[in-house]
Structures are given as C-alpha cells and as structure tokens.
N, C-alpha and C positions, 0 to 999 in steps of 0.2 A: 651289274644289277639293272642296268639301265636295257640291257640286250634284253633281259626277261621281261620287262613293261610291253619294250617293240612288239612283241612274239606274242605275248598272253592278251595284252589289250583288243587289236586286231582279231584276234582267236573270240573272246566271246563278243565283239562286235558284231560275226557274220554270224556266230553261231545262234544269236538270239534275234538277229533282223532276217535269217532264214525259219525261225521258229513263226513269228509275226507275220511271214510274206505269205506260208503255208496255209494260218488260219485264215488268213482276212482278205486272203486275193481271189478274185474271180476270175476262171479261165473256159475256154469252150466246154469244159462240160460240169459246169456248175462254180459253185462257191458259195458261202457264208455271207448272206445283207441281212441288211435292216427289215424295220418293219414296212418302211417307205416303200423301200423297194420289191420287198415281200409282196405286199398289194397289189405294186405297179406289176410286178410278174404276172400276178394272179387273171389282172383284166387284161393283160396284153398279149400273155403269151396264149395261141391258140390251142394246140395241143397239149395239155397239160394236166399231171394231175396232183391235186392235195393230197396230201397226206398226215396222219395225226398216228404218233405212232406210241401215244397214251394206252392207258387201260381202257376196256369200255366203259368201264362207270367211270373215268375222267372224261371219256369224249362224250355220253352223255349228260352229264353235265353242264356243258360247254362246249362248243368249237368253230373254227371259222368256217360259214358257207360252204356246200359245197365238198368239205373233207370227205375223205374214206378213213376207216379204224382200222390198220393192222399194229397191234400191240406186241411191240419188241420184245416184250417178257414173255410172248408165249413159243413153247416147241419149233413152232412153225413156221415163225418171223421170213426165216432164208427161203424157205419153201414157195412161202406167199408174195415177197415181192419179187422174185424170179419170174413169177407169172405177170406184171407189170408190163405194157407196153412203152418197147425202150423206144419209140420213136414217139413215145410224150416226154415233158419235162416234169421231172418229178420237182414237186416245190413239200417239202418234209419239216414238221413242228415237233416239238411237245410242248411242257408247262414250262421246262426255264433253259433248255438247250444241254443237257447230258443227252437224255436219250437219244434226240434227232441227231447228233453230233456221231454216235453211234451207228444210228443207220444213214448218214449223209454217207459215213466209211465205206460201209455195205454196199451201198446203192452204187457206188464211184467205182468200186471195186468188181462189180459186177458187169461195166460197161452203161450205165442210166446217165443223163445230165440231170445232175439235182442241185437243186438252192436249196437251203439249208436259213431256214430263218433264228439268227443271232438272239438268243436273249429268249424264244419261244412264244410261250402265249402271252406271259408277263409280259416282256415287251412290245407285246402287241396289241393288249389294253392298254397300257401305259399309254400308248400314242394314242388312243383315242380310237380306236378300228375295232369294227365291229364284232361280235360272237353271236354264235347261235346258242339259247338256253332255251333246255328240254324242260318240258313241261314237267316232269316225272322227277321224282327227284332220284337218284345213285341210289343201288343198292347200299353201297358201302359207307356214304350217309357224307362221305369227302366233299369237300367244298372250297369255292376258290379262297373265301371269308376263311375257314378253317383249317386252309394251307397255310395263309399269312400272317393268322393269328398264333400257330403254333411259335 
C-alpha cells in the first residue's frame, strides 16, 4: 500500500506544478502578468502592439489607450492577426482573461511574442489603471456597471 502512496503522490505532484509552470511562467516569447507588469510592458516595450480582442461594442465602451479591436468571435480572427507584425510584441486583453487566453494560444502558435494580461480588464481597473471611455454609448447598451451587476 505504502508502494502506491510513493508512485501516485510524486505523479500528481509534477503533474499539477507542470500545469501551474505552463500558465504563470514567462519565457522569450511571452507569457501571462499582471496588470503591473501589463503597463510596465505597455511604456517600455518599443515595438509593440495592444490589443483588445473584445466585441466592438465592448472596446467601445471601454479600453486601454492605444488598443486595436480584432474581435475573436468573428470569422476572421486567424486571418486578421496573421497580418500582425511579428517583430512587435503583442501585449493581448479582454474583460476577465477567457478570450485573450485563447488568442494568447493563437498568437504563440503562430510564432508572435505575446503577454497575455491575467485577470483582463477587471484586473486592470481593479489596480487603478486607466481606460479610455467613448463618448457614445454601445450599441448593445452592455456596460462595465451592467456586467457586474448581472
């Protein structure tokens, strides 16, 4: 009995601190931060580009400085950031980190170095950092109020 502990303990030991190193570690060509470091990328890194990979009526809305809108729901997603110069840094959002997690995959997959900001936009008020709000209001009538209130 005690053989089985040895063997199965060690087993999900690596198999879940390989799960954890996957998401959270950053290597030459990108990785998963914060919103700290999100920012610090944003001003430091020269070549670079934002991206918000929301709906238009979520990026108008809302967005950080600066973004571009290619919207992962539509047709075209693969098509549009292929066109992406890969000798920028792609730094990639949405509202709470499913979608950009999706195209962090894409973009990596493709050959892009991308950051991947943890947590998305929520996170990224939460810390106090700033958003651009459009004058106009979404056609769709969605709101950051009326995301958190749902």
């Amino acid at each position: 009995m005690k053989n089985i502990y040895l063997t199965i303990i060690p087993a999900l030991l690596m198999l879940f601190s390989c799960g954890a190193q996957n998401t959270e570690s950053i290597s030459n060509n990108g990785g998963k931060i914060d919103a700290e470091a999100f920012d610090s990328k944003i001003k430091t890194e020269e070549n670079h580009i934002l991206l918000d990979v929301r709906t238009p009526e979520e990026f108008a809305s809302n967005h950080i400085k600066g973004a571009i809108n290619i919207n992962i729901n539509s047709s075209d997603f693969g098509d549009k950031i292929r066109l992406l110069d890969k000798s920028n840094t792609v730094l990639v959002y949405c509202k709470s980190g499913g979608r950009s997690a999706t195209a962090f995959n894409s973009l990596q997959t493709f050959g892009y170095t991308v950051y991947e900001l943890r947590g998305g936009l929520l996170k990224w008020q939460a810390a106090g950092l700033p958003v651009e709000i459009s004058s106009t209001k979404p056609k769709s009538g969605f709101t950051l109020e009326s995301y958190n209130n749902a």
